[in-house]
PyMOL Python script that loads the backbone (N, CA, C, O; Angstrom):
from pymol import cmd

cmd.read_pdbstr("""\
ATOM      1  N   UNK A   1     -99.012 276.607 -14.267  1.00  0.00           N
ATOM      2  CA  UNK A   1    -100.151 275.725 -14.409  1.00  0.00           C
ATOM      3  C   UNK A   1    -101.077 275.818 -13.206  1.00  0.00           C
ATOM      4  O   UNK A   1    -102.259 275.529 -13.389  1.00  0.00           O
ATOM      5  N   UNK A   2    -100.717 276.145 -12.137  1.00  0.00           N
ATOM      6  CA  UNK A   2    -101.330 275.825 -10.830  1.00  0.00           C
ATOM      7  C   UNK A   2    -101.537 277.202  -9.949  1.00  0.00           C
ATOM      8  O   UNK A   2    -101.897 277.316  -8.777  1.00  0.00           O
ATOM      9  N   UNK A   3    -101.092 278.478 -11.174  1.00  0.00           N
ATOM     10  CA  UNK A   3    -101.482 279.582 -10.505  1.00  0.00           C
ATOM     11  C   UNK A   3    -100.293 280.533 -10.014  1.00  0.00           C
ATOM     12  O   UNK A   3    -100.287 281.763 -10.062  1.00  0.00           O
ATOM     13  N   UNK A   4     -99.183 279.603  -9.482  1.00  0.00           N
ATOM     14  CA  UNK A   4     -97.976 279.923  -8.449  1.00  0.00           C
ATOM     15  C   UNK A   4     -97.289 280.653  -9.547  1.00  0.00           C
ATOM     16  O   UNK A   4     -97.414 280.372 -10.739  1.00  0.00           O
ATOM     17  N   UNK A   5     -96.380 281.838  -8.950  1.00  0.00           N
ATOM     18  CA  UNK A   5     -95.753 282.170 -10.067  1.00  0.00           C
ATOM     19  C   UNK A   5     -93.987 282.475  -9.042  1.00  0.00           C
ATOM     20  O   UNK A   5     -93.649 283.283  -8.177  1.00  0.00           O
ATOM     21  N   UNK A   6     -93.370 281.465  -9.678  1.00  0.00           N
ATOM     22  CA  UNK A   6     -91.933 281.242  -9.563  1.00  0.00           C
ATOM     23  C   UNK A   6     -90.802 281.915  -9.623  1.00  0.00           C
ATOM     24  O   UNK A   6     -90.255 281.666 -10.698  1.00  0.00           O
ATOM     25  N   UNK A   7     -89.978 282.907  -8.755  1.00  0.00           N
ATOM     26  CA  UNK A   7     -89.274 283.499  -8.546  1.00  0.00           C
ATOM     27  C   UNK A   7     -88.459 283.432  -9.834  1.00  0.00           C
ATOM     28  O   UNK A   7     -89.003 282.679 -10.642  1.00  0.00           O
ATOM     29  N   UNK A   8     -87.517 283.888 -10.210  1.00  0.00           N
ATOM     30  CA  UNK A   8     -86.003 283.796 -11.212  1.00  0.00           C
ATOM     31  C   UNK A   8     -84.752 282.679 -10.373  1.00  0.00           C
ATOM     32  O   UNK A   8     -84.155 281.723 -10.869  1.00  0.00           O
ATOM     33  N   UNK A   9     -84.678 283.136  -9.219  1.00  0.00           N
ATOM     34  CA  UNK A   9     -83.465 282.587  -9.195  1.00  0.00           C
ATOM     35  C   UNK A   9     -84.121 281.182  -8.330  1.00  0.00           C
ATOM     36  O   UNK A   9     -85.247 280.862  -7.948  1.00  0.00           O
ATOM     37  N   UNK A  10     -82.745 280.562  -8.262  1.00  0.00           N
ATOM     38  CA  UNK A  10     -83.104 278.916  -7.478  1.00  0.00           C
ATOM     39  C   UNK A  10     -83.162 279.170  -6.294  1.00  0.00           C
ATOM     40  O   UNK A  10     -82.721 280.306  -6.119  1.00  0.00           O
ATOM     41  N   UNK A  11     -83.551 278.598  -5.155  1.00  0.00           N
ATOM     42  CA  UNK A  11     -83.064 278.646  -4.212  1.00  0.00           C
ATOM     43  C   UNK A  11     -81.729 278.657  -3.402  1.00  0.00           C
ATOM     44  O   UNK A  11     -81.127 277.702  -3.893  1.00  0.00           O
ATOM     45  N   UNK A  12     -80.902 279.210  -2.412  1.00  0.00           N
ATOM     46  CA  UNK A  12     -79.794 278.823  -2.490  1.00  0.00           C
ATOM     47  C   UNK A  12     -79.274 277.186  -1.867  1.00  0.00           C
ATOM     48  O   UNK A  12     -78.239 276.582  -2.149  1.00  0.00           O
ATOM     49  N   UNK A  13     -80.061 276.891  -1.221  1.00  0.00           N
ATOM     50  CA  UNK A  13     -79.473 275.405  -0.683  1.00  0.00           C
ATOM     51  C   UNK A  13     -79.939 274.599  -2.134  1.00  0.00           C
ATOM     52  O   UNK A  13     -79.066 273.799  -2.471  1.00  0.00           O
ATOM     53  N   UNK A  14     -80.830 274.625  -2.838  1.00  0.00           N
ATOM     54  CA  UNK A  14     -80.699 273.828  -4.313  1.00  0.00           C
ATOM     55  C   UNK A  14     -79.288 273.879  -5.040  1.00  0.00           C
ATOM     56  O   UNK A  14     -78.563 272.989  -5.486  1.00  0.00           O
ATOM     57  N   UNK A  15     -79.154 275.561  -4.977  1.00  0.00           N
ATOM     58  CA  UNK A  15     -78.038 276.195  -5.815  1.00  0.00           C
ATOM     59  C   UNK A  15     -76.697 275.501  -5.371  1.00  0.00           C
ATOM     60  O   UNK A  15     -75.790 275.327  -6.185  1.00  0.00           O
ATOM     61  N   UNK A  16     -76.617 275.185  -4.316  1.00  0.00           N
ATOM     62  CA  UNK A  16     -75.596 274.151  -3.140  1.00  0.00           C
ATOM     63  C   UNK A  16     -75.468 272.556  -3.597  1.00  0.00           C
ATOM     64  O   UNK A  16     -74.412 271.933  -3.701  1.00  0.00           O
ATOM     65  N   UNK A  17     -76.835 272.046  -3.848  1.00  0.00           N
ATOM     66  CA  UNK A  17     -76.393 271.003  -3.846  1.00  0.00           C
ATOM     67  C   UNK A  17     -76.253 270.382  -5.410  1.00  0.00           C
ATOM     68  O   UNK A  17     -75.668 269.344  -5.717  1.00  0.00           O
ATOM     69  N   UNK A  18     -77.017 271.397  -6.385  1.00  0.00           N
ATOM     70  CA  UNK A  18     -76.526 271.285  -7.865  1.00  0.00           C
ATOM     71  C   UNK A  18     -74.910 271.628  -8.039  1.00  0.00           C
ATOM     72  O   UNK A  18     -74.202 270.990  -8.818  1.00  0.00           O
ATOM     73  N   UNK A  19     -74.545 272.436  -7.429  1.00  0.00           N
ATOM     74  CA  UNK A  19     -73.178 273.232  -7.915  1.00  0.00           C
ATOM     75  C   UNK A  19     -72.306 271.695  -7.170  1.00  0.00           C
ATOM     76  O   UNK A  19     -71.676 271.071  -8.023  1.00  0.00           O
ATOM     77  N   UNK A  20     -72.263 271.310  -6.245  1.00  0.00           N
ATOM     78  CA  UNK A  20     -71.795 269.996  -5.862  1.00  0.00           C
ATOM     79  C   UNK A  20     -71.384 269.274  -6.888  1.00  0.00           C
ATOM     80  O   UNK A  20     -70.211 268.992  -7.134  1.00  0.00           O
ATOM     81  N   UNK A  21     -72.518 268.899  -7.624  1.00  0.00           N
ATOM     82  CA  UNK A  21     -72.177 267.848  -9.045  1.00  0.00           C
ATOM     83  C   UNK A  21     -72.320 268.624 -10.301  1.00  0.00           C
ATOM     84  O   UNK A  21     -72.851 268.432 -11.395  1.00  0.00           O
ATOM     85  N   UNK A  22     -71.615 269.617  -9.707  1.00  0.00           N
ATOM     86  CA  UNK A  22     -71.214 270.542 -11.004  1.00  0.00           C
ATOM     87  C   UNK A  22     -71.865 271.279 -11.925  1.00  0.00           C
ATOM     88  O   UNK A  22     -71.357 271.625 -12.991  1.00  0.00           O
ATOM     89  N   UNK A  23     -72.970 271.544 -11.574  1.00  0.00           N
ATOM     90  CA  UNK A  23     -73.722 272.287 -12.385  1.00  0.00           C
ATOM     91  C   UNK A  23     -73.935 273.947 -11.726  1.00  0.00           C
ATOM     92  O   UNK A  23     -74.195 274.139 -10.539  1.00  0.00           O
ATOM     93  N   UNK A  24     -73.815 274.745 -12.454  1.00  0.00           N
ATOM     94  CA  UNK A  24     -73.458 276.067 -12.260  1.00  0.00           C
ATOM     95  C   UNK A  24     -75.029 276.760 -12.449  1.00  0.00           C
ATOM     96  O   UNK A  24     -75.016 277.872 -12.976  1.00  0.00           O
ATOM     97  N   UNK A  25     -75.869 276.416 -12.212  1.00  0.00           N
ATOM     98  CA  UNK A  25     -76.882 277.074 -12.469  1.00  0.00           C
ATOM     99  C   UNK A  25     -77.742 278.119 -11.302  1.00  0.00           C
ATOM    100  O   UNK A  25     -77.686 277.457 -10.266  1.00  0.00           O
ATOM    101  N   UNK A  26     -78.187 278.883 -11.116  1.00  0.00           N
ATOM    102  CA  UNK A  26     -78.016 279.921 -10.102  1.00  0.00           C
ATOM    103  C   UNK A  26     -79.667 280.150 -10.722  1.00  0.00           C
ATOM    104  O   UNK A  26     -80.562 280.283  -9.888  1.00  0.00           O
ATOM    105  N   UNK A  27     -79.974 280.185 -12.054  1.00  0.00           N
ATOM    106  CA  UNK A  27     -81.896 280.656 -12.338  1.00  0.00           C
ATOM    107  C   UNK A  27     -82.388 279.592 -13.034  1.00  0.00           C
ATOM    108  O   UNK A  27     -81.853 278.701 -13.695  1.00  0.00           O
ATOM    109  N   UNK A  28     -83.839 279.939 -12.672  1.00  0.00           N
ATOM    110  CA  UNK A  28     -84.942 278.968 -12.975  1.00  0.00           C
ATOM    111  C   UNK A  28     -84.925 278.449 -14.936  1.00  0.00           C
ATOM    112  O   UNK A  28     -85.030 277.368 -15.515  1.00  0.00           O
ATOM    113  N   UNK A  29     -84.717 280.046 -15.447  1.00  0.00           N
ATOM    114  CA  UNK A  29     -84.592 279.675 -16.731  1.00  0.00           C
ATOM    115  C   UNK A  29     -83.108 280.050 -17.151  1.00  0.00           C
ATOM    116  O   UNK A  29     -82.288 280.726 -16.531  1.00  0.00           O
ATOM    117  N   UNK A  30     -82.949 279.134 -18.929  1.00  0.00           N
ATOM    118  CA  UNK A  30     -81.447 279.663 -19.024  1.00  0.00           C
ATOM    119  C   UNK A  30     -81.580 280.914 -20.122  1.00  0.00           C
ATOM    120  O   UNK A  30     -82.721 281.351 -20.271  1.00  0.00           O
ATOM    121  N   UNK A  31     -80.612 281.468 -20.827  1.00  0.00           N
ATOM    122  CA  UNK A  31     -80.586 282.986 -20.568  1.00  0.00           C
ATOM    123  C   UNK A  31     -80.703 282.695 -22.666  1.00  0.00           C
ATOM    124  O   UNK A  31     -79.957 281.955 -23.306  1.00  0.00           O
ATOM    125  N   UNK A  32     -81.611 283.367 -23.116  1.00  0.00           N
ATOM    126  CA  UNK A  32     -82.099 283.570 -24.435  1.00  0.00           C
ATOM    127  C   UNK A  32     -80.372 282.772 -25.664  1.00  0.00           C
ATOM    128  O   UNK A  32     -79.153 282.900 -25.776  1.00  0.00           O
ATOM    129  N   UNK A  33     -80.890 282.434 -25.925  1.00  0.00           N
ATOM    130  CA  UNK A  33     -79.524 282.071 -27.433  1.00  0.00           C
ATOM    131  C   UNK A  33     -80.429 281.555 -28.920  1.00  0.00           C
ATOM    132  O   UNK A  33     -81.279 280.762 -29.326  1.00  0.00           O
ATOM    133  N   UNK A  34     -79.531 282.655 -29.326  1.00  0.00           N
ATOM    134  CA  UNK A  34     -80.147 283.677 -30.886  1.00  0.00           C
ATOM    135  C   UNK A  34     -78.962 282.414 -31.655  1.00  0.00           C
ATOM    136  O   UNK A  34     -77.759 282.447 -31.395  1.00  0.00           O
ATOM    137  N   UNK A  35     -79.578 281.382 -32.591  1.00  0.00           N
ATOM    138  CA  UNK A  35     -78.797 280.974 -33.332  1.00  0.00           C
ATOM    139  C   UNK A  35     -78.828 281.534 -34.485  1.00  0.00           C
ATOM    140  O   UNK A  35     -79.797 282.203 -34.846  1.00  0.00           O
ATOM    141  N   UNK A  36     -77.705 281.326 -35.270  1.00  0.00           N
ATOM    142  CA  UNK A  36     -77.291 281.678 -36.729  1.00  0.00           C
ATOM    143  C   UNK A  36     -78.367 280.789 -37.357  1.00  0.00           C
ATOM    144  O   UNK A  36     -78.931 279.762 -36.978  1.00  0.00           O
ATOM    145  N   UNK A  37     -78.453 281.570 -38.479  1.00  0.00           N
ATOM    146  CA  UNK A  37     -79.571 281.120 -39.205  1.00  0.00           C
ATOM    147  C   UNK A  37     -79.374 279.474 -39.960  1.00  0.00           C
ATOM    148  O   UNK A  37     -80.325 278.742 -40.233  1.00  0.00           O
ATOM    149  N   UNK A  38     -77.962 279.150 -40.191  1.00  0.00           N
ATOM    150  CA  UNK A  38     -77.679 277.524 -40.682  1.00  0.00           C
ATOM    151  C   UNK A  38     -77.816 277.005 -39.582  1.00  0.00           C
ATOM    152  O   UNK A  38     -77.519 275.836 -39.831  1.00  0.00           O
ATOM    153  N   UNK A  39     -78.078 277.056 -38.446  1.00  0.00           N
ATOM    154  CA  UNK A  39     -77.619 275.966 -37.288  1.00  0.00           C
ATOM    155  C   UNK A  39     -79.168 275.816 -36.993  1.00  0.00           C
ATOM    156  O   UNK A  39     -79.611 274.720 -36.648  1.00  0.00           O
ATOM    157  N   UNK A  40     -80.125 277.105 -37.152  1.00  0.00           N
ATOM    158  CA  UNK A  40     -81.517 276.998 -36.950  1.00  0.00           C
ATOM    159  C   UNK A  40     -82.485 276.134 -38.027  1.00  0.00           C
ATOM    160  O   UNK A  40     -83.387 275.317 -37.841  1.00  0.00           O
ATOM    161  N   UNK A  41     -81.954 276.623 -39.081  1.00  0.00           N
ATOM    162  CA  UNK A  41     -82.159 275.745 -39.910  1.00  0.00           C
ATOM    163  C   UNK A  41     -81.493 273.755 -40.195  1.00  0.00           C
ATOM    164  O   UNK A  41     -82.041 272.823 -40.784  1.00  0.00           O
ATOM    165  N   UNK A  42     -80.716 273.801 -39.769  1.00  0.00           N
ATOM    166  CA  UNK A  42     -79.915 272.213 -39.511  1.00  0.00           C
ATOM    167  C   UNK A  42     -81.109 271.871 -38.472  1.00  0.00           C
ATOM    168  O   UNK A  42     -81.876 270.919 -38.618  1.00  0.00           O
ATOM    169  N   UNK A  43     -81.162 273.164 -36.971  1.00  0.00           N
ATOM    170  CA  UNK A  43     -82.162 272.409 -36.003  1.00  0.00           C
ATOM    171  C   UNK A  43     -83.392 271.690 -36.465  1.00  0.00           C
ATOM    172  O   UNK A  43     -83.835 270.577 -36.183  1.00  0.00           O
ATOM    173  N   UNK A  44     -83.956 272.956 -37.515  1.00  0.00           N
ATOM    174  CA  UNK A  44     -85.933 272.462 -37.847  1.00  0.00           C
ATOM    175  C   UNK A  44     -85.719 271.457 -38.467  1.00  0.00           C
ATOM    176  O   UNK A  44     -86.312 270.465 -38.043  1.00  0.00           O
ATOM    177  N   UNK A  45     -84.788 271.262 -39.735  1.00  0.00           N
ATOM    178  CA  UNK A  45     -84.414 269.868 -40.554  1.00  0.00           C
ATOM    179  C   UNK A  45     -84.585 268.445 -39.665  1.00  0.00           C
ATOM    180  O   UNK A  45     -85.434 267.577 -39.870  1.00  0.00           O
ATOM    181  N   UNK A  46     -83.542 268.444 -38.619  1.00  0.00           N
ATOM    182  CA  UNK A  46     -83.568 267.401 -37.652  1.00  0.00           C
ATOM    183  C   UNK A  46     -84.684 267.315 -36.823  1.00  0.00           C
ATOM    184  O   UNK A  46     -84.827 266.205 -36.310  1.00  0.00           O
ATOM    185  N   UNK A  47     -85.471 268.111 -36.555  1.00  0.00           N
ATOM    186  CA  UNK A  47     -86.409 268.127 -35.605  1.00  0.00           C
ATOM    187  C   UNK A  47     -87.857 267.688 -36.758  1.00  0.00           C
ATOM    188  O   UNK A  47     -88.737 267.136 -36.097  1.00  0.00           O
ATOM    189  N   UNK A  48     -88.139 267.790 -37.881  1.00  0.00           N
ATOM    190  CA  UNK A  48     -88.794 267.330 -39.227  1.00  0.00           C
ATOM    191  C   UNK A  48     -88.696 266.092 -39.249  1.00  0.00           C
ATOM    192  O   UNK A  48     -89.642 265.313 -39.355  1.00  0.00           O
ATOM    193  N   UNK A  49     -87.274 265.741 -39.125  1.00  0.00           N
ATOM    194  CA  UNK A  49     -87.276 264.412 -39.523  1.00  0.00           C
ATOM    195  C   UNK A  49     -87.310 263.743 -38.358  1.00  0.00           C
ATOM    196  O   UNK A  49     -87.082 262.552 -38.568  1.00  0.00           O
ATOM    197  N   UNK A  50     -87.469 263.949 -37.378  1.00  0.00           N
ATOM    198  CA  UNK A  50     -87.662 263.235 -36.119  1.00  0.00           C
ATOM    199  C   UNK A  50     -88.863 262.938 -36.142  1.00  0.00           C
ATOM    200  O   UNK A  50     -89.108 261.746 -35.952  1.00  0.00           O
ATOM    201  N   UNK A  51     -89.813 263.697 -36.332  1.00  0.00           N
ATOM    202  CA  UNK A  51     -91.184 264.123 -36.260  1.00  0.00           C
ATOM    203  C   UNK A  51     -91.617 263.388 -37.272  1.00  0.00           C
ATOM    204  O   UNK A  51     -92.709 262.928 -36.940  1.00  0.00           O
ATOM    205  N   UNK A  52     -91.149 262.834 -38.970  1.00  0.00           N
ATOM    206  CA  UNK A  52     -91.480 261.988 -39.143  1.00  0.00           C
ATOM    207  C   UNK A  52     -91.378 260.446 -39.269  1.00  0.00           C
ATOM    208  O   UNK A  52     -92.017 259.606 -39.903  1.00  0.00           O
ATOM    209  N   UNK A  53     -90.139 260.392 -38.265  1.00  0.00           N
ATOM    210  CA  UNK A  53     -89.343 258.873 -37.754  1.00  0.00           C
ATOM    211  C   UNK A  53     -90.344 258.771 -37.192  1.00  0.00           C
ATOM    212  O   UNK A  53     -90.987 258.030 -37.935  1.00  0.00           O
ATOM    213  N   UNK A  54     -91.208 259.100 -36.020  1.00  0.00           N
ATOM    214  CA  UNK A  54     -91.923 259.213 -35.152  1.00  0.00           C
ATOM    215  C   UNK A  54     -93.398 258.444 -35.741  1.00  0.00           C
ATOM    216  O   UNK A  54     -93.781 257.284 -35.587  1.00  0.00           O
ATOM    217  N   UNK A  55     -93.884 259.331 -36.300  1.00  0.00           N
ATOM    218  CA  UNK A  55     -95.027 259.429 -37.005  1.00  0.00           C
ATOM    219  C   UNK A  55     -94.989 257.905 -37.951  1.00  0.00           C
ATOM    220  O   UNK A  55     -96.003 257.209 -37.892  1.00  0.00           O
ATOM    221  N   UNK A  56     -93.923 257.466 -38.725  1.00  0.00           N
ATOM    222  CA  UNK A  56     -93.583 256.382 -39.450  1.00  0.00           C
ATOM    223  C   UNK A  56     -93.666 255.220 -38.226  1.00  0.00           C
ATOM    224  O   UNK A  56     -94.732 254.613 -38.125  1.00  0.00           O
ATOM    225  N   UNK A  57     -92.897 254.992 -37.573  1.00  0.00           N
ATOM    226  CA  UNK A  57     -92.374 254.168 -36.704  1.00  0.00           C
ATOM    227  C   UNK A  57     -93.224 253.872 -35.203  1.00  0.00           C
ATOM    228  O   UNK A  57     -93.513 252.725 -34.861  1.00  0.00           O
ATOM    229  N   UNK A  58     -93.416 254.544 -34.745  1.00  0.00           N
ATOM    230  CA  UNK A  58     -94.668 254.479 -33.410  1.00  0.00           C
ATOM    231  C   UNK A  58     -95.846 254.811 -33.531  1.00  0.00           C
ATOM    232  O   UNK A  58     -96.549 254.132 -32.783  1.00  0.00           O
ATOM    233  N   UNK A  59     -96.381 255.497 -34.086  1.00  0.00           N
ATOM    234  CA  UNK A  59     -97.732 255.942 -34.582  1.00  0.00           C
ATOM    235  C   UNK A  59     -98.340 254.436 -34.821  1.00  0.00           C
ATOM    236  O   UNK A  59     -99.351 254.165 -34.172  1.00  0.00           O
ATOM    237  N   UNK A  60     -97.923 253.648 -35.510  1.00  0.00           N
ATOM    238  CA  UNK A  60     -98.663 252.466 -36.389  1.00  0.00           C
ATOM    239  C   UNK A  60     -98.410 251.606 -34.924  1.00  0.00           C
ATOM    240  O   UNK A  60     -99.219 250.745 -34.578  1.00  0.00           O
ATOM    241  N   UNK A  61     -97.450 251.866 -34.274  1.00  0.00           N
ATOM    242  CA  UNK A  61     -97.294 250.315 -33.090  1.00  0.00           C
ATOM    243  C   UNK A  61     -98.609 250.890 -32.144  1.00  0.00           C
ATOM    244  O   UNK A  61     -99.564 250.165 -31.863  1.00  0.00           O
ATOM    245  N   UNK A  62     -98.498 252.215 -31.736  1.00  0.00           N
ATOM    246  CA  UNK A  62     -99.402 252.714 -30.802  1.00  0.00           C
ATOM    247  C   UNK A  62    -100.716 252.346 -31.276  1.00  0.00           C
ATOM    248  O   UNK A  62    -101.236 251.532 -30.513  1.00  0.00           O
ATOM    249  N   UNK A  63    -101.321 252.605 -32.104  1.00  0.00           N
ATOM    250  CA  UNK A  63    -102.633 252.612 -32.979  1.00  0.00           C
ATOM    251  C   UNK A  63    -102.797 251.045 -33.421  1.00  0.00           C
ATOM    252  O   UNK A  63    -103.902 250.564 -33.671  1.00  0.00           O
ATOM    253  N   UNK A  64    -101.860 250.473 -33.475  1.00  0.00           N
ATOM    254  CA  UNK A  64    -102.176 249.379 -33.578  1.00  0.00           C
ATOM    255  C   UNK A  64    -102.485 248.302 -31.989  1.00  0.00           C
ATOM    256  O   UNK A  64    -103.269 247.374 -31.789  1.00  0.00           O
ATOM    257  N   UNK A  65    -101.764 248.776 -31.370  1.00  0.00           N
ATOM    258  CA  UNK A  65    -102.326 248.441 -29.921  1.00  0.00           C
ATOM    259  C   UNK A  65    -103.326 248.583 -29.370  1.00  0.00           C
ATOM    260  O   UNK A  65    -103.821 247.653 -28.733  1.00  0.00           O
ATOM    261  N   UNK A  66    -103.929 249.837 -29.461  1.00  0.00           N
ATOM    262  CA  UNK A  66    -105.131 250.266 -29.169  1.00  0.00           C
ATOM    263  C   UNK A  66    -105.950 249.549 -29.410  1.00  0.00           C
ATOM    264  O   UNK A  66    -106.683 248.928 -28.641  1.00  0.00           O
ATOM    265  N   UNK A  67    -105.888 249.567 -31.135  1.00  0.00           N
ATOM    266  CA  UNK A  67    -106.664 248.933 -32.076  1.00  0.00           C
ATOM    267  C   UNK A  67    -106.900 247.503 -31.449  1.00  0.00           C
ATOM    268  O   UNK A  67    -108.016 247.064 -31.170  1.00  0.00           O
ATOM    269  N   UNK A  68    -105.876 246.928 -31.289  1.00  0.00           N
ATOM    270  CA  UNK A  68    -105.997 245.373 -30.934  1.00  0.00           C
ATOM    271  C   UNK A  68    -106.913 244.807 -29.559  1.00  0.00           C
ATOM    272  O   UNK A  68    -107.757 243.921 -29.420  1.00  0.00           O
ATOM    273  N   UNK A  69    -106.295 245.774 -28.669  1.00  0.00           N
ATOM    274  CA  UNK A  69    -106.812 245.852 -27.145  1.00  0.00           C
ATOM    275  C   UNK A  69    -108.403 246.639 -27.137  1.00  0.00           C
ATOM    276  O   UNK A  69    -108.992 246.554 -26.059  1.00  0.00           O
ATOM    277  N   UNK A  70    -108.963 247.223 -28.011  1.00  0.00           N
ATOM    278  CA  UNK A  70    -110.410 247.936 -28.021  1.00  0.00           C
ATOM    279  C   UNK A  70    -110.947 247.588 -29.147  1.00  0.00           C
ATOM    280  O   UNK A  70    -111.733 248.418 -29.602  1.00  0.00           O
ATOM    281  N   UNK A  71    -110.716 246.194 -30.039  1.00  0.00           N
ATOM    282  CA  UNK A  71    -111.508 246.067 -31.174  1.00  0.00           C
ATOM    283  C   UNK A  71    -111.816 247.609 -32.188  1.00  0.00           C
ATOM    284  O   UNK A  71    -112.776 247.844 -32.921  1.00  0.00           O
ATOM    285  N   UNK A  72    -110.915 248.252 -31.958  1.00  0.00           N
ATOM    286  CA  UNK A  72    -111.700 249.160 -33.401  1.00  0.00           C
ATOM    287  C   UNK A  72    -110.620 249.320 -33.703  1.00  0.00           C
ATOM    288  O   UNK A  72    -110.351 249.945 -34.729  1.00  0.00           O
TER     289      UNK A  72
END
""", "prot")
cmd.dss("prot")
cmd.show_as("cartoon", "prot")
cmd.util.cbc("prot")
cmd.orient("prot")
């Protein structure tokens, strides 16, 4: 975002004090995973219906706040 462009690995005194509380992580990103096509599909399903829990459920509180607080 800001131009900088970010090495791969962590630093090592980060890498020190994550691995402390147990986290094993050594790079910036984690490493590609290819799901099976039912588990990708289970994912988009759940991620659909989140998207329209969302849309049902906060959309109307948000918009209605607005609404209330700016007269329109």
């Amino acid at each position: 975002m800001n131009g900088v462009e970010l090495p791969p690995r962590l630093p090592p005194g980060f890498v020190s004090t994550i691995a402390a509380m147990g986290l094993p992580n050594t790079m910036l990103l984690d490493a590609m995973y290819w799901a099976e096509e039912g588990d990708r599909n289970r994912a988009l399903d759940a991620v659909e219906e989140s998207i329209a829990t969302i849309r049902k459920r906060i959309f109307p509180v948000i918009i209605g706040t607005y609404a209330a607080t700016t007269g329109k």
